[in-house]
ZAMARGU-4260 file (C-alpha; in steps of 0.2 Angstrom, whole numbers, plus 5000, padded with zeros to 4 digits):
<rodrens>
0) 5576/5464/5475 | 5581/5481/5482 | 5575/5497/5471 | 5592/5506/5470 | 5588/5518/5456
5) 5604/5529/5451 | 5600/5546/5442 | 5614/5541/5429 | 5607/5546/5412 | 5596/5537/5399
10) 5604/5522/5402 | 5595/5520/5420 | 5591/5502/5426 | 5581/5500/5441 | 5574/5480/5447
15) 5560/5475/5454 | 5554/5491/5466 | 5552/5492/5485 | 5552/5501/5497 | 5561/5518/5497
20) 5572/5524/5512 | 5573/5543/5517 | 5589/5545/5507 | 5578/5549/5493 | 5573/5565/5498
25) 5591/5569/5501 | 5601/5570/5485 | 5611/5583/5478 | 5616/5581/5459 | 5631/5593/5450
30) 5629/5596/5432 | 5644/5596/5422 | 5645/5610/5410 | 5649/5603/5394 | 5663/5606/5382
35) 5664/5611/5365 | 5674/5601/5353 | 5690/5609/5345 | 5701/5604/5331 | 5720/5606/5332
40) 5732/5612/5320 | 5746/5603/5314 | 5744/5588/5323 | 5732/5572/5322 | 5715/5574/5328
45) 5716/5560/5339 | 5730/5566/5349 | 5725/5584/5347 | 5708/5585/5355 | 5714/5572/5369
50) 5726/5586/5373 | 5712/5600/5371 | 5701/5591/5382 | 5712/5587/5395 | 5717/5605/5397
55) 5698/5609/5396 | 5697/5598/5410 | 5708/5604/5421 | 5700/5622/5419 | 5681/5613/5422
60) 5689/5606/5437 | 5697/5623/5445 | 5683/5632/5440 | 5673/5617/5448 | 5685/5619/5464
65) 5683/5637/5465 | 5665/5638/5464 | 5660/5621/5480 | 5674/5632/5489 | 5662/5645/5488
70) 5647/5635/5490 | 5654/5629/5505 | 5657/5645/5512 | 5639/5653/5509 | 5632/5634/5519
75) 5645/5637/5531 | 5640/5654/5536 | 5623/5651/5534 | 5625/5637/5550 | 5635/5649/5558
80) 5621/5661/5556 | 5609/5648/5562 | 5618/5643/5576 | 5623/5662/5583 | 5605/5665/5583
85) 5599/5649/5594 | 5613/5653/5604 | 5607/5672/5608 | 5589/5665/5615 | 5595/5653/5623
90) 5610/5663/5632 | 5601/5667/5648 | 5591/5651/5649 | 5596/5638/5664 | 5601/5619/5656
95) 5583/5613/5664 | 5575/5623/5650 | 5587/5619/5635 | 5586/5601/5641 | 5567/5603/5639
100) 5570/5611/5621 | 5579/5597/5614 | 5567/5583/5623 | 5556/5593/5612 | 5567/5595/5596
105) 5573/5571/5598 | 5552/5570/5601 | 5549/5578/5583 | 5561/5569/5577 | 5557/5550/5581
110) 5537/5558/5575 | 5549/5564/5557 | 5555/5546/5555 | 5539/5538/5556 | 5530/5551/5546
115) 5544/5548/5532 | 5541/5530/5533 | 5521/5532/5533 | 5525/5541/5517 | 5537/5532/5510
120) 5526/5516/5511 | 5515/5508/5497 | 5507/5490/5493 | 5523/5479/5486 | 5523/5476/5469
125) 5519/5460/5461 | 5536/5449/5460 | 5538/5438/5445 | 5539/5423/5454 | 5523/5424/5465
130) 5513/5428/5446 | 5523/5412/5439 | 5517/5402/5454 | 5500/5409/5452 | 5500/5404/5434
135) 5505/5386/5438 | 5491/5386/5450 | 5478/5397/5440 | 5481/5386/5422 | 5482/5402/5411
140) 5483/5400/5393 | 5489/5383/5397 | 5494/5374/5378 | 5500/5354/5384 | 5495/5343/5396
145) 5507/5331/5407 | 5503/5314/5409 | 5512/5307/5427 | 5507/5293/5434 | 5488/5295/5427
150) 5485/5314/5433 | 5485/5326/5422 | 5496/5344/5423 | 5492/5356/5412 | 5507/5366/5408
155) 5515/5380/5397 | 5525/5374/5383 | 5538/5388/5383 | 5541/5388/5401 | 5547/5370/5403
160) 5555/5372/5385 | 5564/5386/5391 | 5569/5380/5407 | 5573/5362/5408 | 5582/5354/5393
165) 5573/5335/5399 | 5558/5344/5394 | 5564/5350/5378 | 5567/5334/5370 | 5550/5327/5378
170) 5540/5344/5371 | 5548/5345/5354 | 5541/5326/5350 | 5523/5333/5352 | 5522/5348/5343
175) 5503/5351/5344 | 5490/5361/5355 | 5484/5350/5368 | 5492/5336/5365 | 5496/5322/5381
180) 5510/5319/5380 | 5517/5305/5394 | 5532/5309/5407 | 5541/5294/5412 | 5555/5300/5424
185) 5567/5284/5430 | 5572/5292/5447 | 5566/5279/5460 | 5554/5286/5473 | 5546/5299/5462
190) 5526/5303/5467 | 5514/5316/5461 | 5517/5328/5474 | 5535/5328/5471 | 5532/5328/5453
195) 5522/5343/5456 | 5535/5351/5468 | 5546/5349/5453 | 5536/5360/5439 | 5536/5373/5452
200) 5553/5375/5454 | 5551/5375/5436 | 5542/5388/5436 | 5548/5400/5452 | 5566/5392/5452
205) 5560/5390/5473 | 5557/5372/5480 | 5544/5371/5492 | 5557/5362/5505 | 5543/5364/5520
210) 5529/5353/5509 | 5542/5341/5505 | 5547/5327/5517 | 5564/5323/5522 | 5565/5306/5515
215) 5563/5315/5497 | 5581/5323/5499 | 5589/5310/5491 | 5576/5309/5478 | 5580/5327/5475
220) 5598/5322/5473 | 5596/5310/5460 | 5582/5322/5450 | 5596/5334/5450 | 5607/5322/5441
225) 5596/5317/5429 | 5588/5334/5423 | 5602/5345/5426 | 5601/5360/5438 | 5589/5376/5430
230) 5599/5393/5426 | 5593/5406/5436 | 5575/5411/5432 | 5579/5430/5426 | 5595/5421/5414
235) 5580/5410/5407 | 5569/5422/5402 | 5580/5435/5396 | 5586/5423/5385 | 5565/5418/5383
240) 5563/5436/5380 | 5577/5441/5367 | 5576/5425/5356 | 5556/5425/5356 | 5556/5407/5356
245) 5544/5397/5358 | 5531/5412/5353 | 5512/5411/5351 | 5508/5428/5353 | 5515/5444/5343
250) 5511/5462/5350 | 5507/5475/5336 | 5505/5493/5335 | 5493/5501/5326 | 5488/5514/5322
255) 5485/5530/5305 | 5503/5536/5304 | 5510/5519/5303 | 5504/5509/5289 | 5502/5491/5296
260) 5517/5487/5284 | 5530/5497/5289 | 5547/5489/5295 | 5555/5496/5312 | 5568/5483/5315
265) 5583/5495/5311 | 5575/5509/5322 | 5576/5495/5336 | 5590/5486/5332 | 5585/5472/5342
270) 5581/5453/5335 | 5566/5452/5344 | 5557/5465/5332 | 5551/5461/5315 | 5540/5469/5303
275) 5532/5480/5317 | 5526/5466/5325 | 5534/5459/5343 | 5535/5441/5348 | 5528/5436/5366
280) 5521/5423/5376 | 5503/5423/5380 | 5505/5413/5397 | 5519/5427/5404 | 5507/5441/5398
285) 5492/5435/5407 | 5502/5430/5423 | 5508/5447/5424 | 5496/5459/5418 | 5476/5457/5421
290) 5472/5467/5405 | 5483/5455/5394 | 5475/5442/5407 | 5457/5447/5403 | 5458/5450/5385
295) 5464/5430/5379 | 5451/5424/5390 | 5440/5433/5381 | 5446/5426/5365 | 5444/5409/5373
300) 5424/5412/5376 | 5422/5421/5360 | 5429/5405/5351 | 5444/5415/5342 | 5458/5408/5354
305) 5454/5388/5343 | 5454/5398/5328 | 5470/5402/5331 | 5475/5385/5339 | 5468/5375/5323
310) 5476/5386/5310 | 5493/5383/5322 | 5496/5404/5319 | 5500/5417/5333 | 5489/5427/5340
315) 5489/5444/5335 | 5486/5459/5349 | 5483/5473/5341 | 5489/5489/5352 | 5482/5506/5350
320) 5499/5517/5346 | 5491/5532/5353 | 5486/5524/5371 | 5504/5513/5371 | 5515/5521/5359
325) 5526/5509/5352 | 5542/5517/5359 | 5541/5508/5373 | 5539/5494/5369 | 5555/5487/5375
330) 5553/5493/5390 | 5536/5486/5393 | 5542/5468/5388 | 5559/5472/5398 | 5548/5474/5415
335) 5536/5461/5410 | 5550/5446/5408 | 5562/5452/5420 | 5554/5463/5434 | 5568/5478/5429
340) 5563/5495/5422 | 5578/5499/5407 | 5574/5519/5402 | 5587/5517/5391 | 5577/5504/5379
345) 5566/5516/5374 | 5566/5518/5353 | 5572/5537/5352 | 5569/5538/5334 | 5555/5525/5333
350) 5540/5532/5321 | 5526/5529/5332 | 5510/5542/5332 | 5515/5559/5343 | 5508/5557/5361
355) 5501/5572/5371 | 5516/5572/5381 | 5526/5574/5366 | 5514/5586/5361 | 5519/5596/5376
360) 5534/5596/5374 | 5535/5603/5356 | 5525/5618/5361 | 5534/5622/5375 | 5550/5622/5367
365) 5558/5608/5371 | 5565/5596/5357 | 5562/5579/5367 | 5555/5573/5381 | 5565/5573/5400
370) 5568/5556/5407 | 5556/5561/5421 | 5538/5566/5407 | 5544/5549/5399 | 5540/5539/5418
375) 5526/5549/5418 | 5519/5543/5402 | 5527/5527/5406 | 5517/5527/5420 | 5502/5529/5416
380) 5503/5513/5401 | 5509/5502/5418 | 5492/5509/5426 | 5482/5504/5410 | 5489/5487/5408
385) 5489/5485/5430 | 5506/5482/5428 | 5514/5486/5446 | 5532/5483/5445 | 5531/5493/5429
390) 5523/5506/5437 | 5532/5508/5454 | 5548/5510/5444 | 5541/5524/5435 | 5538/5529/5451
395) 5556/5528/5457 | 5562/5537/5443 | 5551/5553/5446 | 5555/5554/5463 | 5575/5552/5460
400) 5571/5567/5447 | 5565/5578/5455 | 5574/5594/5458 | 5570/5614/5459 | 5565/5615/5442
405) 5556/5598/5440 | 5547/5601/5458 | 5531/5610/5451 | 5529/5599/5435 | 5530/5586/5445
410) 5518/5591/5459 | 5504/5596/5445 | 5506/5580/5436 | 5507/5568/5452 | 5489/5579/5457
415) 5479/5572/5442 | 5467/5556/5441 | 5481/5549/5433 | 5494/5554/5441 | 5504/5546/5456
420) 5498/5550/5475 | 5516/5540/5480 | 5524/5553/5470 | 5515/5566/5474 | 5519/5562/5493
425) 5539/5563/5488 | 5537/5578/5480 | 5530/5586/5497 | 5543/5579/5505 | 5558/5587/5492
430) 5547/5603/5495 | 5550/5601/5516 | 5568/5596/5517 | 5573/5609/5503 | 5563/5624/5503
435) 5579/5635/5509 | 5584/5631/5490 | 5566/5632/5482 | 5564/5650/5494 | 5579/5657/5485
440) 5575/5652/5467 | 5560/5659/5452 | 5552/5643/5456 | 5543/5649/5474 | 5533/5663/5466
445) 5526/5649/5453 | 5520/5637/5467 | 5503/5637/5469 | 5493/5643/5486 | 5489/5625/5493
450) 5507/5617/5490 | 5515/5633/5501 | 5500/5632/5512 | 5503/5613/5517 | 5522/5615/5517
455) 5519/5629/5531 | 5511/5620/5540 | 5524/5606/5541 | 5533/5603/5559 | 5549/5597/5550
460) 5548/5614/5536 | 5570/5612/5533 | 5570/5631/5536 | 5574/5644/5550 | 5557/5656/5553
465) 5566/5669/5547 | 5568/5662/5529 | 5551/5656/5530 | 5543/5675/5534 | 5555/5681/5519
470) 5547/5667/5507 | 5531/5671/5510 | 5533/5688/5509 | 5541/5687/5493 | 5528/5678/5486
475) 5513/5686/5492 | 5523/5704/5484 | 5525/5692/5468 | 5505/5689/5468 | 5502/5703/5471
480) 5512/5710/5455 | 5503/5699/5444 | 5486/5705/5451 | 5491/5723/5444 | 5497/5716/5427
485) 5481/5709/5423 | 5473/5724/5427 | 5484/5735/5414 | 5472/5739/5400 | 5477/5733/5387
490) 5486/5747/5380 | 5498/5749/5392 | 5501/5731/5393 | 5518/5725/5387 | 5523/5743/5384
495) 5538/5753/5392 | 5525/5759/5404 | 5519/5743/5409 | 5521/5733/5425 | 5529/5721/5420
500) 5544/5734/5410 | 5543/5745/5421 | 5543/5734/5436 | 5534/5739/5456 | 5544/5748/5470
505) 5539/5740/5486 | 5534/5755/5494 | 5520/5755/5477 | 5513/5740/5484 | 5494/5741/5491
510) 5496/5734/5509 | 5477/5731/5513 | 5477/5720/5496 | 5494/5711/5500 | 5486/5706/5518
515) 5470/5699/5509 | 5484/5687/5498 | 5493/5684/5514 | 5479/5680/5525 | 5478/5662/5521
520) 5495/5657/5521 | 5505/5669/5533 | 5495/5663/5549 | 5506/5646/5546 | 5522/5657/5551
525) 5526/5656/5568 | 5534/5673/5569 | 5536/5669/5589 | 5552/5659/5582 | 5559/5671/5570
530) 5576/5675/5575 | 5583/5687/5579 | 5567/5695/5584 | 5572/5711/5580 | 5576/5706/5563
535) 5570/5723/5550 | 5559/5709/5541 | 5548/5704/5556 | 5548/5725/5561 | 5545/5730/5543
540) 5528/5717/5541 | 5523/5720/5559 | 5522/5741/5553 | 5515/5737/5536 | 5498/5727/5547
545) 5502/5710/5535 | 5506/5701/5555 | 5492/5705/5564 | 5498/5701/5583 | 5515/5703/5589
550) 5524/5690/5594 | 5525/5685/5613 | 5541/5691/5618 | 5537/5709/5612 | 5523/5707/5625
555) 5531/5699/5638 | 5548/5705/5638 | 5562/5693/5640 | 5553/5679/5649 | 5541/5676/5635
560) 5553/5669/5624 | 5557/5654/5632 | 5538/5650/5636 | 5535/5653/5618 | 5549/5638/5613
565) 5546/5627/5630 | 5529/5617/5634 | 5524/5617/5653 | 5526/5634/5657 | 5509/5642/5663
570) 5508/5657/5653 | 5501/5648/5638 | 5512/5658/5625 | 5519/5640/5619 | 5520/5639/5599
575) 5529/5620/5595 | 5545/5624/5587 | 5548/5617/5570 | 5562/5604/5568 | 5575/5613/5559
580) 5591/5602/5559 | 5604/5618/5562 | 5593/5624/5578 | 5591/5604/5584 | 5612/5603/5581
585) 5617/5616/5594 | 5604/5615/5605 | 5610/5599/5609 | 5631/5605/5610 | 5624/5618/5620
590) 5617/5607/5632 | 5633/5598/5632 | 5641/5611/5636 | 5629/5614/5654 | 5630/5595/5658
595) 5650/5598/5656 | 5649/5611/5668 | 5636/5604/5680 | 5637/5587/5677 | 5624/5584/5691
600) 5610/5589/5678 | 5613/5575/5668 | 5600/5566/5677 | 5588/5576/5669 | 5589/5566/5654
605) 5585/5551/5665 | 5570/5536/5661 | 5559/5539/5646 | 5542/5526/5647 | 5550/5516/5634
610) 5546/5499/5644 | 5525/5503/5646 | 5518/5488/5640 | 5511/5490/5622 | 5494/5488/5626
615) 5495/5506/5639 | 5503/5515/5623 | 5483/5516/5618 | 5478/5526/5633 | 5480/5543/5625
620) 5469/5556/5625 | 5464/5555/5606 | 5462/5538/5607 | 5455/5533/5622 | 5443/5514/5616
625) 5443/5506/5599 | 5425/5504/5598 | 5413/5520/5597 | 5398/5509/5602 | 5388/5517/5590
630) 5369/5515/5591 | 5364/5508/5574 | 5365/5485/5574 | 5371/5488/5558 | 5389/5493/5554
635) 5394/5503/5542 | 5396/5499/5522 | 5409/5515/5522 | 5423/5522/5528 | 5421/5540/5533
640) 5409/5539/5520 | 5420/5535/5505 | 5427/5522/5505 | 5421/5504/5505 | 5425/5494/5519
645) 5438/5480/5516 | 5433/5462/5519 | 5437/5454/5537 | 5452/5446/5532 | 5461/5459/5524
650) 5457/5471/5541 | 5462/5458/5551 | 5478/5456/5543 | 5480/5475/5544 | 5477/5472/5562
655) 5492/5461/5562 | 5504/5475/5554 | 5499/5488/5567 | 5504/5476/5581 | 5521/5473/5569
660) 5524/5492/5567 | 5520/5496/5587 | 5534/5484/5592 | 5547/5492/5580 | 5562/5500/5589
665) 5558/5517/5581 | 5540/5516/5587 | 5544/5509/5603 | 5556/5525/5604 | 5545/5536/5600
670) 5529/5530/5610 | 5543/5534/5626 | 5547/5551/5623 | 5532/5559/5612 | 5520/5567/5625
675) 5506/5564/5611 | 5505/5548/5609 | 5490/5549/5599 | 5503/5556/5585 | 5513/5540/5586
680) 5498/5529/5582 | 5492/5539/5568 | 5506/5540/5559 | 5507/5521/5560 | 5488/5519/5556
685) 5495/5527/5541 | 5506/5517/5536 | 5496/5500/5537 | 5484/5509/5527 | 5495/5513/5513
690) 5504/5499/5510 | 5487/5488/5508 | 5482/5502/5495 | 5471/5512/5502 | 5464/5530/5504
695) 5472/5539/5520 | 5455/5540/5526 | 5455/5521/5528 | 5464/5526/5544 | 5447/5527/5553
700) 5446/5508/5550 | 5461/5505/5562 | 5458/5519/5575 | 5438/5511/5578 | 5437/5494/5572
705) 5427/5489/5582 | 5412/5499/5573 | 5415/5488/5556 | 5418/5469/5563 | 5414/5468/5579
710) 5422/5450/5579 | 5436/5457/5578 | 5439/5464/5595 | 5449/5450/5604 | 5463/5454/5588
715) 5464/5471/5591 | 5481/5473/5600 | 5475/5479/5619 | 5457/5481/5616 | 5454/5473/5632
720) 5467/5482/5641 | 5462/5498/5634 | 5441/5494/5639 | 5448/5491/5659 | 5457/5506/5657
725) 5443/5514/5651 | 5430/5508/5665 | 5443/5510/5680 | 5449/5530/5674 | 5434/5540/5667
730) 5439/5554/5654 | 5449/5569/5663 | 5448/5586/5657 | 5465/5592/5668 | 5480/5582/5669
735) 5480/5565/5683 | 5493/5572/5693 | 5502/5590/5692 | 5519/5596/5699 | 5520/5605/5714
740) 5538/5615/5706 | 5540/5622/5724 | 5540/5607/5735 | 5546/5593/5720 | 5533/5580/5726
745) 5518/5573/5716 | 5503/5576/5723 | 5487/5564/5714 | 5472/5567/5712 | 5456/5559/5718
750) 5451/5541/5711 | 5433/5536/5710 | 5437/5518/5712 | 5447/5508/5719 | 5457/5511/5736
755) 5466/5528/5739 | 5485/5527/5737 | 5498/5530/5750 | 5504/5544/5753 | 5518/5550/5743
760) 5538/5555/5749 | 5545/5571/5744 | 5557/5566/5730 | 5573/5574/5727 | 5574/5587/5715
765) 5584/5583/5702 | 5576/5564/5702 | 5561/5571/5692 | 5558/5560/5678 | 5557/5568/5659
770) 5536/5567/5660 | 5537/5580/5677 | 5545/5590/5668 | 5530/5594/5657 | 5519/5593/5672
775) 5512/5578/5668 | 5512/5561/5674 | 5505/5547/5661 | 5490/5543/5666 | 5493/5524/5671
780) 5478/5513/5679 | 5486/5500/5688 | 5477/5492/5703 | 5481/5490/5721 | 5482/5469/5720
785) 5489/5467/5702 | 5504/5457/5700 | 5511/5468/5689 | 5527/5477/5697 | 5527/5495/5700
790) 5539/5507/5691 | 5550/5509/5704 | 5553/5489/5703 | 5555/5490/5684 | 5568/5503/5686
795) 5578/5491/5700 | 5579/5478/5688 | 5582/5487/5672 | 5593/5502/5676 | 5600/5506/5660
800) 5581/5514/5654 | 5589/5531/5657 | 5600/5538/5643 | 5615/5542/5656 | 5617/5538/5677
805) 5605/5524/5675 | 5609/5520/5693 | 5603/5534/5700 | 5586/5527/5698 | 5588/5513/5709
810) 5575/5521/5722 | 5560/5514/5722 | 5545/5527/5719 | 5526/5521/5715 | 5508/5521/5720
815) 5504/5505/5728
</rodrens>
């Protein structure tokens, strides 16, 4: 089931959860004003305030058109801004250097899709067919046994009941606890195993076809005609679920400001509620929650569960109100029986004790709670009762609320112990891709020093550098202004003469102490990339001291702009340039625009390494072996020294995902134009991490895993390619090879071992691949005698590598 939450209301429904794609940090929601009711004169009231809202309507709607006309014309010249000022630095550069530009700007982006992926992911949530089949296999809370063929299955009583109307009638003859009760089905060819195929299909409405045998088909056939085919398993437990039937458990909710006898069945208006109490299913609850699980066993040692049993009475759980309030309730049960999360059954006027969140709501104003603080609460219940699908809904819901005004709440909640780290990760994310809208609105001044500190420091910061110096400004002036009302004495606080009435002129403003506030934030500007570069904001913050170096290009005059934009140039004034879609846009119809001029320079966007095999995308420089060889016999009971170390199948099957992921077209994409690899790799590593559940640090456990389980190493994808690799090239502190720009030939540089290689031919000039253009060759061990054909060959066989001319690289170049 797919987690398509809508942000429709009170009334939002969302199934079992998965996965999230990176539309959900991309979502724009219009608020409708609302309109006030009016009576007419004179004619029915019907009729009348049909007419009056129709005309209403039609002024909402101009008023509506007028004001996304003008919207749209503020975006528009905001692009246009945006796209005049890439277009001014980049006037007098050649098409070799605004080719290199958007190499870097498509690098960033294939590293963006992976980093939203890595936090995007999380470990799936428990589906309610694999807790059914484990409950089948596990015997929970079984209450019949099932005589076929003289073996015994213990069964759930409800379940079949509910499912199978041939096991109605049989059930309903043996009423009692633990009663035998004998199956005699007439279908000729029936055995155990299939007999046992066919309660699990009972109980996950999927048939093991691949434990079957093909002569069972048509034993299949004639089962079918004489039990009847099953409803859907959701239709059978919704129906399990709203009728109560078959109940041997009853949920209440205690606690001092309900007394135990109060009735809430109009509040609910539901049958399923009677008397405070909520009917339920012991076996459904302890295959889907390990609290509910773990508290009937208990009974069952403790000797109350055949109490119960010989009195033939429910069992009674009795909830804590002010830990699970009773409002929701339904929505508890809902996601319990039917892997959904339904917002809209909570009980808005049910009389359960006040929780904290309610608390805070009431003392900050507000009359209710949002639908957003209610998944939070929600929340934290689905983390008490380890209820995942309950909880990653909750999850779902918070992320698809969150907007300007929510963004803070929702970063300070998701923060806490209890709080959400998934969420928490969205949040950031809503902070990236819309901090143009969170710079220009009250809510920038309240965030706190480390969320704008780790949003500045983001490579995909959804912002020019120009509207990132402003923001920072602004805030660091705003914290600056509180500092100074704190300090009022007392008497002059809230008064006419106060700070805060009489408000600070910026040229009132201590610069020394506005440079201290600054100092830990403002280095994360990269004010070499504020355009236009005499802009009066950059000028004003350079005069005032709060930038304490200039940028390049006021140092080194017009060239210094493009080496502070363009890696490979030798004057070391490169800063990477953040990927801000309006800059990526025209860079890329500008160099359009060169290649439809000179179309020879197309072959500059010629092969990308996209066809190294996967086991050479692990010689990097961060990464160069998986195992540390560390000194000690004995490996390591932690992970950076945190976190436990996961058994040996679980790292193993980790393993497995990593080689998964690498082999991914995006990957694969990225691994061919990224010039860190290392980058790629990590942002996979964390992935795998965090959709088995564990702490980002766990990403050590993947890079060396050889330090942990050393028989591991023949499944860890190229760790013996990787170890040749490493014996044949030792660690290099300059590049392999370098670029001679004045003679366009490669020159290499001395091996230790192995034979030298030929001398190379002078290559044309505008055959250099994408990796000379950053001066560097990947550093590739392949042996003289190897098998394995050279690049040159690869390229003969495969020309469309290359983005466009693919044919160009039919010449052979290589080292033999």
């Amino acid at each position: 089931m797919g987690a398509n939450a809508s942000t429709g209301g009170p009334s939002e429904k969302i199934p079992n959860p998965q996965y999230r794609t990176s539309a959900l940090l991309h979502r724009y929601s219009s608020v409708d004003t609302p309109l006030d009711p009016d009576v007419g004169h004179g004619l029915p009231h019907t009729l009348t305030a049909t007419r009056h809202h129709s005309d209403k309507k039609k002024k909402s709607s101009a008023f509506a058109t007028v004001r996304k006309k003008l919207t749209r014309r503020k975006k528009g010249s905001k692009s246009a801004d945006h796209a005049k000022a890439i277009r001014e630095l980049t006037c007098n550069w050649d098409a070799r250097d605004i080719n290199a530009l958007v190499e870097e700007y498509e690098a960033g982006a294939a590293l963006k899709e992976l980093s939203i992926q890595a936090d995007l992911a999380r470990p799936p949530s428990s589906l309610l067919q694999q807790d059914l089949s484990d409950l089948y296999d596990y015997k929970y809370c079984t209450d019949v046994d099932l005589i076929f063929q003289d073996a015994c299955f213990p069964v759930h009583r409800a379940i079949l009941a509910a499912r199978c109307p041939f096991f109605r009638d049989l059930l309903c003859r043996a009423p009692g606890y633990g009663q035998e009760v004998l199956v005699d089905i007439k279908t000729a060819g029936m055995d155990i195993p299939m007999f046992s195929a066919l309660l699990r299909y009972l109980y996950t409405g999927e048939f093991d076809t691949e434990g079957s045998r093909l002569e069972n088909l048509d034993v299949l056939v004639h089962l079918g005609d004489e039990f009847g085919i099953p409803n859907a398993l959701e239709q059978d437990f919704k129906i399990l679920l709203e009728t109560g039937d078959y109940y041997d458990a009853i949920l209440v909710f205690s606690s001092e400001a309900v007394p135990p006898d109060s009735n809430v069945t109009e509040a609910c208006g539901n049958d399923y509620y009677f008397d405070d109490e909520l009917r339920c299913h012991k076996a459904i609850l302890s295959a889907r929650s390990p609290f509910f699980r773990n508290m009937l066993q208990k009974r069952v040692r403790t000797g109350e569960e055949m109490t119960d049993r010989t009195l033939q009475t429910p069992t009674r759980i009795v909830l804590d109100e002010t830990v699970i309030p009773r409002r929701y309730a339904r929505v508890l049960l809902q996601a319990i029986y039917l892997d959904t999360v339904d917002m809209s059954l909570i009980i808005r006027e049910s009389p359960s004790a006040t929780s904290l969140s309610e608390v805070q709501a009431m003392v900050a104003g507000r009359g209710e709670l949002s639908q957003a603080e209610e998944a939070m609460e929600l929340f934290q219940i689905a983390q008490f009762l380890e209820l995942s699908v309950l909880a990653q809904g909750c999850e779902d819901i918070i992320a698809e609320s969150i907007t300007v005004d929510m963004l803070i709440p929702t970063l300070q909640w998701s923060r806490q112990p209890h709080g959400s780290e998934w969420a928490h990760r969205q949040a950031l994310l809503y902070l990236k891709e819309e901090f143009s809208q969170v710079a220009s609105s009250p809510v920038l001044c309240e965030l706190g020093k480390d969320y704008l500190g780790e949003a500045l420091q983001s490579d995909y910061l959804q912002a020019s550098e120009l509207e990132v110096l402003k923001a920072v400004l602004k805030w660091g002036e705003h914290q600056l202004v509180r500092r100074m009302e704190e300090r009022e004495p007392n008497l002059v606080s809230n008064t006419a003469h106060s700070v805060s009435k009489k408000g600070v002129k910026r040229r009132d403003l201590d610069d020394v102490e506005l440079r201290e506030i600054l100092s830990e934030v403002l280095p994360y500007v990269r004010v070499d990339h504020v355009l236009p570069a005499s802009h009066d904001v950059l000028s004003g913050a350079i005069k005032r001291g709060l930038v304490s170096s200039p940028p390049s290009h006021m140092l080194g005059g017009d060239t210094g702009k493009a080496n502070a934009w363009i890696p490979g140039k030798s004057s070391g004034m490169y800063i990477k340039p953040r990927l801000f879609q309006p800059y990526m846009d025209e860079a890329k119809a500008i160099l359009e625009e060169h290649l439809d001029a000179e179309i020879e320079l197309v072959r500059l966007r010629m092969m990308r390494m996209s066809h190294i095999p996967d086991t050479l995308y692990m010689v990097d420089d961060k990464t160069p072996s998986r195992v540390r060889h560390r000194p000690s016999a004995k490996p390591p009971a932690f992970i950076a020294g945190e976190v436990p170390v996961p058994n040996v199948d679980k790292v193993r099957s980790m393993l497995g995902r990593e080689k998964e992921l690498r082999r991914i077209p995006l990957a694969q994409r990225a691994y061919g134009i990224c010039p860190d690899r290392g980058l790629v790799t990590y942002q996979i590593h964390l992935r795998v991490v965090r959709e088995f559940g564990l702490p980002d640090a766990a990403v050590e456990l993947l890079q060396y895993p050889g330090d942990y389980y050393l028989e591991l190493l023949d499944d860890i994808p190229g760790a013996g390619a990787t170890a040749a690799v490493a014996l044949a090239v030792p660690p290099m502190s300059a590049p392999a090879r370098h670029l001679d720009e004045t003679r366009f030939s490669f020159t290499p540089s001395p091996r230790p071992l192995g034979p030298r290689p030929a001398p190379v031919q002078h290559v044309d000039p505008l055959d250099v691949t994408e990796c000379t253009r950053r001066g560097v060759m990947p550093d590739i061990a392949v042996p003289a005698t190897s098998a394995t054909p050279s690049v040159g060959r690869q390229m003969q066989r495969s020309p469309e590598l290359g983005d466009r001319g693919g044919a160009a690289f039919s010449r052979s170049f290589s080292y033999s």
